[in-house]
ZAMARGU-4260 file (C-alpha; in steps of 0.2 Angstrom, whole numbers, plus 5000, padded with zeros to 4 digits):
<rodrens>
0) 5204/5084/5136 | 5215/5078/5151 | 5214/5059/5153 | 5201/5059/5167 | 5190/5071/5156
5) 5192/5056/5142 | 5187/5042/5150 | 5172/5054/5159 | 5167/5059/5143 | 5169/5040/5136
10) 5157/5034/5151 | 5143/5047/5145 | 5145/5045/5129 | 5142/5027/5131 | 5125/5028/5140
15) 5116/5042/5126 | 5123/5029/5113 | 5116/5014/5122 | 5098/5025/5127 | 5090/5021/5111
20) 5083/5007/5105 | 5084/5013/5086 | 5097/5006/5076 | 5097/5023/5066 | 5094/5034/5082
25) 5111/5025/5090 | 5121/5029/5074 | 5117/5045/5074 | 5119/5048/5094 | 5138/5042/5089
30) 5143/5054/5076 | 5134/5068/5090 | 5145/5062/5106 | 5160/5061/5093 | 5159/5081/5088
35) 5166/5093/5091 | 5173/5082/5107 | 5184/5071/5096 | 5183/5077/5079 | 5175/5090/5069
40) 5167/5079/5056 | 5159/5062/5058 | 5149/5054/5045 | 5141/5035/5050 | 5139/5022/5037
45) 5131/5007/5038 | 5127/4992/5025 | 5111/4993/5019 | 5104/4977/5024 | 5107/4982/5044
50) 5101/5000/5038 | 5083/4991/5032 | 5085/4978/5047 | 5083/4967/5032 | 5080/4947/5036
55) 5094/4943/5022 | 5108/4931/5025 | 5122/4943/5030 | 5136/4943/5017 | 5152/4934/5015
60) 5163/4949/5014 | 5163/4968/5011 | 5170/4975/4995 | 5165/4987/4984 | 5149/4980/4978
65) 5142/4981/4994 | 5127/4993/4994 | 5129/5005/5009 | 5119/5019/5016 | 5124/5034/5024
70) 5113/5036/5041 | 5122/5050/5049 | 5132/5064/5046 | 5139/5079/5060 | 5151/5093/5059
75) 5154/5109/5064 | 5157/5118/5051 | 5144/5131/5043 | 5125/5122/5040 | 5125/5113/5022
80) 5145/5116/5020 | 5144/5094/5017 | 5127/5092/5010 | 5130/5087/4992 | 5148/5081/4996
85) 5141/5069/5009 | 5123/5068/5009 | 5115/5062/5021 | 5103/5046/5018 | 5112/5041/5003
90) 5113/5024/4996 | 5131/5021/4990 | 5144/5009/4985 | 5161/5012/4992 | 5177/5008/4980
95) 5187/4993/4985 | 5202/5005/4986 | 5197/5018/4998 | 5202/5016/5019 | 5183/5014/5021
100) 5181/4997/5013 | 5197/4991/5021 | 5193/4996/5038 | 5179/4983/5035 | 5188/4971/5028
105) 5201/4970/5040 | 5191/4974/5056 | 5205/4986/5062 | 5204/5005/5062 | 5214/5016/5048
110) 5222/5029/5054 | 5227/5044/5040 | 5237/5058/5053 | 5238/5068/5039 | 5229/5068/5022
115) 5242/5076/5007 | 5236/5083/4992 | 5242/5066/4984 | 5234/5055/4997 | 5218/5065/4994
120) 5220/5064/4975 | 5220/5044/4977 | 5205/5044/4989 | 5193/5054/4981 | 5196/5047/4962
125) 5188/5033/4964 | 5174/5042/4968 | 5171/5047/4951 | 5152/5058/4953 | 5160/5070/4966
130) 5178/5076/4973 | 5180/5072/4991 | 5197/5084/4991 | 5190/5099/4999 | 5181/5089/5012
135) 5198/5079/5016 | 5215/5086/5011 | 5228/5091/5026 | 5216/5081/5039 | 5217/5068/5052
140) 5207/5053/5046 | 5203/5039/5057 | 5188/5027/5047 | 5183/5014/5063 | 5174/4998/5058
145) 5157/4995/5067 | 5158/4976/5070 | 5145/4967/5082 | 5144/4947/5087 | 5155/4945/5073
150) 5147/4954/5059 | 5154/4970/5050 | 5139/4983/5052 | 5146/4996/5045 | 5159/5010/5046
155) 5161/5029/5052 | 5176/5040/5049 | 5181/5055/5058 | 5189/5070/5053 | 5199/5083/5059
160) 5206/5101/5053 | 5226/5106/5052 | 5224/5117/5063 | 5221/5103/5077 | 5232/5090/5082
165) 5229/5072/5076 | 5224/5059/5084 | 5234/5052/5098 | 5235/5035/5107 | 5223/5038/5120
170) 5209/5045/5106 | 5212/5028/5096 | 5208/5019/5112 | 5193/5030/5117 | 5185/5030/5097
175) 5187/5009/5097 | 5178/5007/5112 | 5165/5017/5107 | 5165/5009/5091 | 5161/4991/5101
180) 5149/4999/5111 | 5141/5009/5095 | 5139/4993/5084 | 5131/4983/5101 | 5120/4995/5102
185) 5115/4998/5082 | 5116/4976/5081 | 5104/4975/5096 | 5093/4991/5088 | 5091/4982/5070
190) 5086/4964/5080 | 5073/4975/5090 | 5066/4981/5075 | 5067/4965/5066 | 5055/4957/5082
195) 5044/4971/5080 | 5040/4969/5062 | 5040/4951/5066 | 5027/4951/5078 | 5017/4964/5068
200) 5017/4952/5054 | 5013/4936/5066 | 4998/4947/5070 | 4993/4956/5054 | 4995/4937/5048
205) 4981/4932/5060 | 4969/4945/5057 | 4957/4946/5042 | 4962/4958/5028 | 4947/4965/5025
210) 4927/4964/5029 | 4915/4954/5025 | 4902/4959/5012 | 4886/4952/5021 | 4868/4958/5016
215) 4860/4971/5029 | 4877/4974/5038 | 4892/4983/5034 | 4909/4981/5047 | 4924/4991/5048
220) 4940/4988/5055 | 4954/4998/5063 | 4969/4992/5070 | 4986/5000/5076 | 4999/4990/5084
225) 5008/4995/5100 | 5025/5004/5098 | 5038/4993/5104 | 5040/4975/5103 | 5040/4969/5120
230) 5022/4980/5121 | 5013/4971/5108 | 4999/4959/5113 | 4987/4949/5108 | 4971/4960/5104
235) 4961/4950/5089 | 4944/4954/5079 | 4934/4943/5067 | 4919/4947/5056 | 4911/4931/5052
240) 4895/4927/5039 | 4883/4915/5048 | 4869/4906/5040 | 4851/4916/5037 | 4860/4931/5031
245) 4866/4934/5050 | 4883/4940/5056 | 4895/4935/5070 | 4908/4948/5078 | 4922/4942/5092
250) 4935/4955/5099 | 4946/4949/5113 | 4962/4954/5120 | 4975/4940/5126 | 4982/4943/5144
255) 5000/4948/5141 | 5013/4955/5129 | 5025/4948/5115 | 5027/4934/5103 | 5019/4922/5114
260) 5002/4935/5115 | 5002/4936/5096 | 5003/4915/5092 | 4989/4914/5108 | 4977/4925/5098
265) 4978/4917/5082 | 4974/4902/5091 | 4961/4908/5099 | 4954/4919/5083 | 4955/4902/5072
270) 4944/4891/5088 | 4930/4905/5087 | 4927/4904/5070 | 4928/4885/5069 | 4915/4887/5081
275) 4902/4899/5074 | 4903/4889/5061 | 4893/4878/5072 | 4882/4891/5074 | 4881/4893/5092
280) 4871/4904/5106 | 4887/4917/5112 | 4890/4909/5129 | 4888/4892/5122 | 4902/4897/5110
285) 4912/4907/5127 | 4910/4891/5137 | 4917/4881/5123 | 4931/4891/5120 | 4935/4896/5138
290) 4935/4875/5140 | 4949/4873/5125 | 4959/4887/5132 | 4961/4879/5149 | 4966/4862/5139
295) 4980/4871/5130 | 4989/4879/5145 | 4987/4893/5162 | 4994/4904/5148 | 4977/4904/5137
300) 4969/4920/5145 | 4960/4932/5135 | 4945/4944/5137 | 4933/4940/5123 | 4916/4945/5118
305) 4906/4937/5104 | 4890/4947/5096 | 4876/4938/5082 | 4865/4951/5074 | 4852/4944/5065
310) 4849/4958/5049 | 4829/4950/5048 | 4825/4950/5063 | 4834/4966/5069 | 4839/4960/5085
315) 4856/4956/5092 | 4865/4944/5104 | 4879/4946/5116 | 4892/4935/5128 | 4905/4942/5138
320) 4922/4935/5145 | 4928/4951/5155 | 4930/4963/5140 | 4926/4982/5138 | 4904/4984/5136
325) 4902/4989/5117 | 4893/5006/5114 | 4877/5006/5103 | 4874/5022/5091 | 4855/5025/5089
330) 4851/5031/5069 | 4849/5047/5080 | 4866/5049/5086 | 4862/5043/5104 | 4876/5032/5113
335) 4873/5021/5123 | 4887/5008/5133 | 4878/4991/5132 | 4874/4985/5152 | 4882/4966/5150
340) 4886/4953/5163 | 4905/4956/5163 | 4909/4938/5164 | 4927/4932/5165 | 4940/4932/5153
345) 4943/4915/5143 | 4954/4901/5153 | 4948/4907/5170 | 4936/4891/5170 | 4920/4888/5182
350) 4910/4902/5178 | 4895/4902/5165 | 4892/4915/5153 | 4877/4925/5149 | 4869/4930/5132
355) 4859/4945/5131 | 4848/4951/5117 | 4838/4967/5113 | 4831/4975/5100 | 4841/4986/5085
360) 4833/4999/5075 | 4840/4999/5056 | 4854/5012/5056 | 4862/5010/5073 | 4879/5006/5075
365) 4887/4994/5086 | 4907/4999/5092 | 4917/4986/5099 | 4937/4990/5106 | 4948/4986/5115
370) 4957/4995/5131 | 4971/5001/5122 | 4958/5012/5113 | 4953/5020/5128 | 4968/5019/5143
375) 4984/5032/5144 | 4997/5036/5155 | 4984/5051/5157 | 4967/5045/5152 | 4960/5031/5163
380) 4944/5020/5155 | 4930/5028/5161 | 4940/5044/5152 | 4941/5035/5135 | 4924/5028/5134
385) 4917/5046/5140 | 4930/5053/5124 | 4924/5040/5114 | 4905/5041/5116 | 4908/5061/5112
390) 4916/5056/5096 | 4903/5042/5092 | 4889/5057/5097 | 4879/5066/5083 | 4875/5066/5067
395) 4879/5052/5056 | 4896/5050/5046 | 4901/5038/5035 | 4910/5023/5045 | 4926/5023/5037
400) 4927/5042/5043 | 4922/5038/5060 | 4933/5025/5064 | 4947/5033/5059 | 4941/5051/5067
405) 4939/5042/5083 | 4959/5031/5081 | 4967/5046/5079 | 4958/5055/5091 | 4960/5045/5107
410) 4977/5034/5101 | 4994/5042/5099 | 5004/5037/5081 | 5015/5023/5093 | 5004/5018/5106
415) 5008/5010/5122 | 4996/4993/5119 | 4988/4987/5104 | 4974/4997/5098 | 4957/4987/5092
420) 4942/4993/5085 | 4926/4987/5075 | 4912/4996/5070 | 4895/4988/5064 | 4882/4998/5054
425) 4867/4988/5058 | 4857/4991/5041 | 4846/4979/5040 | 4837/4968/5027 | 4821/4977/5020
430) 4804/4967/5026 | 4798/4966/5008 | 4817/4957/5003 | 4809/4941/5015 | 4796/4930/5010
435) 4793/4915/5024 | 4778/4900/5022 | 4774/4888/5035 | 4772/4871/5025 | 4761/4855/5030
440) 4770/4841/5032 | 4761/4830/5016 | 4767/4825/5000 | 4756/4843/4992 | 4766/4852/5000
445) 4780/4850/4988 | 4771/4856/4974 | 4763/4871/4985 | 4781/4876/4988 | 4788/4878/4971
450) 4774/4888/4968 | 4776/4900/4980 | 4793/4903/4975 | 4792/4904/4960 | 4779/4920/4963
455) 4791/4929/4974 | 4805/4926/4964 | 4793/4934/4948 | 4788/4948/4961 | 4807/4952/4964
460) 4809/4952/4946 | 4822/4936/4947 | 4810/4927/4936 | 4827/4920/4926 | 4831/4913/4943
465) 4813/4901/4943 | 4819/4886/4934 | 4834/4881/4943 | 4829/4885/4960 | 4811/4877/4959
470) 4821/4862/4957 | 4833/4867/4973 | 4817/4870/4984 | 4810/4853/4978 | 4826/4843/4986
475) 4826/4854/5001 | 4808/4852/5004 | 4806/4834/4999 | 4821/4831/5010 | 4813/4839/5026
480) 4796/4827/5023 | 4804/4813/5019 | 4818/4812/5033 | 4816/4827/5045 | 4803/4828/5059
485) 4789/4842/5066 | 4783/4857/5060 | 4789/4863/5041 | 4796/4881/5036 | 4805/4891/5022
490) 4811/4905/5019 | 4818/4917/5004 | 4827/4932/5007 | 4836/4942/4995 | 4850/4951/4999
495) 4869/4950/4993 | 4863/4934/4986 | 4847/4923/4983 | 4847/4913/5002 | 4834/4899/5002
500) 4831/4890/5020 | 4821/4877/5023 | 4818/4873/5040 | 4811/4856/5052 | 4809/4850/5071
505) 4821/4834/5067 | 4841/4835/5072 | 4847/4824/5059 | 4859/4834/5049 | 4858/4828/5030
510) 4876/4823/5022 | 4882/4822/5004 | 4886/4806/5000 | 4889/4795/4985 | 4875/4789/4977
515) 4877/4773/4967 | 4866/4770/4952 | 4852/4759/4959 | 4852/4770/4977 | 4834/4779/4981
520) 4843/4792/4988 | 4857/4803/4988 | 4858/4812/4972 | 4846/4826/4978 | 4860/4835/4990
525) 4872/4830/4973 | 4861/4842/4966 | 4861/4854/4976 | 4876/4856/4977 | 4882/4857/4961
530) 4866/4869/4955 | 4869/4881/4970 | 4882/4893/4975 | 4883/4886/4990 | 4873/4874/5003
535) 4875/4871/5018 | 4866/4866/5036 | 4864/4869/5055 | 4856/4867/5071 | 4843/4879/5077
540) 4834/4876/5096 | 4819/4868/5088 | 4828/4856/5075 | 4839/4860/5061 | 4840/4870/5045
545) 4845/4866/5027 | 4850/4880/5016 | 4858/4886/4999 | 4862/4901/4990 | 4859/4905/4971
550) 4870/4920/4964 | 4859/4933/4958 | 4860/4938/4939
</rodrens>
């Protein structure tokens, strides 16, 4: 090549190293530009910490205990000639004595302009498991450090036969700029992919790790990150056990992309449940929340919607904050998109929130997702939730299956945006599993109430049971006379466990407490909780609730 050629040639060989944003991608792209242009072999070697994007330390120095892989290798000989010389994606370790591991030691380029038999000999022996002769003997070497931001990335050597001329001057000088261009490029590719799998982690981090196991519902989850770094947001999910065998869902998606997105919706994830716990109506929890994310900054915005379904009472309840409508699957295969109040998302501020409730017929599914489920460069929303309800349309599947028929139906294996999506099999808790009393509020009532538990835990055939939680219902029950207010209830229901709820009109929440030994009271809820599995209470519109739950045998 004439000089002008060269430094043409330089220029766009440049802008295909510096198009990728793959570390490996760039390497290879190098050793491509390189042949048969400059060379007629090029193999790329890099160490295998920046090969891995690995978060280790980098090291000291390189010698020949430094564990290398090979990432590229090019030539224009026939296909195969190199394979098992040179393999490509090899793990290796290069002897101290060699021009690769002094080209990395020193920073500077070696320059072989003629490999003899002898030369060769002392390369290739210290590669005792192959012979590097036939690949190297009356060639042009040059072996070029890769070095970026002061770190030695790796190394890639060229090759060329006899029967063309070495390397001259201006080749040394097109090769080492490359070579600082190339390792930019690779160093800038492995920090990408180090913030990816960062971000990834902040976000898989944030998100549960599996379903809840909750009586008369069963949840699913799918969830596939966006492809690049700089697209991942802040989608988010949560399934959440409620008291009274109930079940609270939330999906939202936080307004932007990034680091920041990802620590938003753990934020935001870990306020909704502290507030279900509180056991809130949906757009009292959305009010709530949207109030806390104005308080933390104009950067809390998020769509969110929050669904309760009650297994007992087969109905279901629903607030929205700008998110997509959720689609609801009949038993029959009918799909219908759920006609909610759009609301705005979290953080906007002085707009209330709207539940909705309705009805649900044991077997229907509730789907929940976000937009990245549904919108393409091709594909609109409207398109994806028309695609969506087809695949949501039919006979029923199991729901592992169909989450992960309809992902991989309407998502590609990198997506442009996060990908979100929760489905709910609304099963719910057979009628004959409940038993509830209305109590009078006088002191037979106690008696009366340990009675009747103790038949419907004989008619369950969890007669084993009677002992213990007779004395459980006592404390409940004598608590609610003693220090609660209005009307009396209970109710057992058996479903993943034994659940015991004992209801009154009064607000007061009962406490565990010490108890010294000439208190009147204080030991019962001691009691309770160390005979239950777990106790617990919370508000309802009407007063409060106090229940526990007994493991069944």
């Amino acid at each position: 090549m004439v000089v002008r050629e060269r430094f043409i040639f330089l220029g766009e060989a440049g802008q295909r190293i510096g198009s990728s944003l793959d570390h490996l991608q760039a390497s290879r792209t190098l050793a491509e530009v390189l042949v048969p242009q400059l060379a007629d072999f090029v193999a790329v070697e890099l160490l295998e910490r920046v090969a891995t994007a690995d978060w280790e330390p980098a090291p000291s120095g390189v010698d020949g205990t430094t564990l290398m892989r090979r990432v590229a290798v090019v030539h224009d000989d026939e296909p195969g000639r190199w394979d098992e010389t040179v393999p490509e994606g090899e793990a290796l370790f290069l002897p101290d004595d060699t021009p690769f591991v002094e080209a990395m030691r020193t920073g500077r380029a070696v320059h072989v302009p003629r490999i003899s038999r002898e030369r060769a000999e002392a390369i290739s022996a210290p590669f005792t498991d192959r012979d590097l002769r036939p690949l190297i003997t009356g060639r042009s070497m040059l072996v070029v450090p890769l070095v970026a931001r002061g770190q030695v990335l790796g190394t890639f050597k060229l090759l060329r036969r006899p029967d063309r001329s070495g390397f001259d001057e201006l080749d040394l000088a097109i090769v080492d700029e490359l070579a600082r261009g190339a390792a930019l490029c690779i160093d800038n590719g492995r920090l990408y992919r180090r913030e990816v799998q960062m971000v990834q982690e902040l976000q898989r981090s944030m998100l549960p790790a599996e379903a809840p196991r909750i009586a008369g519902a069963r949840v699913c989850f799918r969830y596939r990150p966006a492809g690049r770094a700089a697209q991942i947001g802040g989608d988010w999910f949560d399934a959440i056990p409620l008291p009274g065998c109930r079940l609270g869902i939330v999906i939202g998606d936080v307004m932007g992309h990034g680091v920041t997105s990802a620590a938003i919706m753990g934020q935001l994830r870990t306020a909704v449940r502290t507030l279900a716990a509180q056991d809130l109506c949906p757009d009292q929890l959305l009010r709530h929340l949207d109030d806390l994310a104005q308080r933390l900054g104009e950067d809390y915005v998020a769509t969110c919607m929050y669904a309760v379904y009650d297994p007992v009472g087969r109905r279901c309840r629903i607030a929205n904050a700008g998110h997509l409508p959720p689609v609801l699957v009949s038993p029959y295969g009918e799909t219908t998109i759920l006609a909610l109040p759009s609301g705005v998302p979290i953080g906007v501020g002085d707009v209330p929130f709207e539940t909705v409730e309705f009805p649900v017929e044991d077997g229907a599914r509730l789907i929940l997702c976000t937009d990245g489920l549904l919108a393409r460069r091709d594909r609109d929303v409207a398109e994806g939730m028309a695609t969506l309800r087809d695949r949501l349309t039919g006979t029923s599947r199991p729901l592992d299956r169909t989450c992960d028929e309809v992902v991989d139906a309407l998502t590609p294996e990198f997506p442009a945006d996060d990908v979100a999506l929760v489905a709910v099999a609304l099963d719910g808790i057979p009628k004959d599993d409940v038993a509830a009393w209305d109590l009078e509020a006088e002191a037979s009532m106690v008696a009366e109430a340990r009675a009747q538990a103790t038949a419907k835990l004989r008619h369950w055939g969890l007669g084993d049971l009677a002992d213990t939680v007779e004395l459980l219902v006592s404390e409940l029950v004598t608590n609610a006379l003693v220090h609660g207010a209005g009307a009396i209830g209970m109710r057992l229901i058996k479903g993943g466990t034994l659940l015991c709820e004992v209801s009154d009109d009064g607000h007061e929440l009962p406490h565990l407490r010490d108890a010294d030994a000439n208190d009147e009271s204080g030991r019962g809820l001691q009691l309770v909780s160390h005979l239950a599995e777990r106790w617990g209470t919370h508000r309802t519109e009407q007063g409060k609730v106090v229940w526990f739950e007994h493991r069944l045998p």
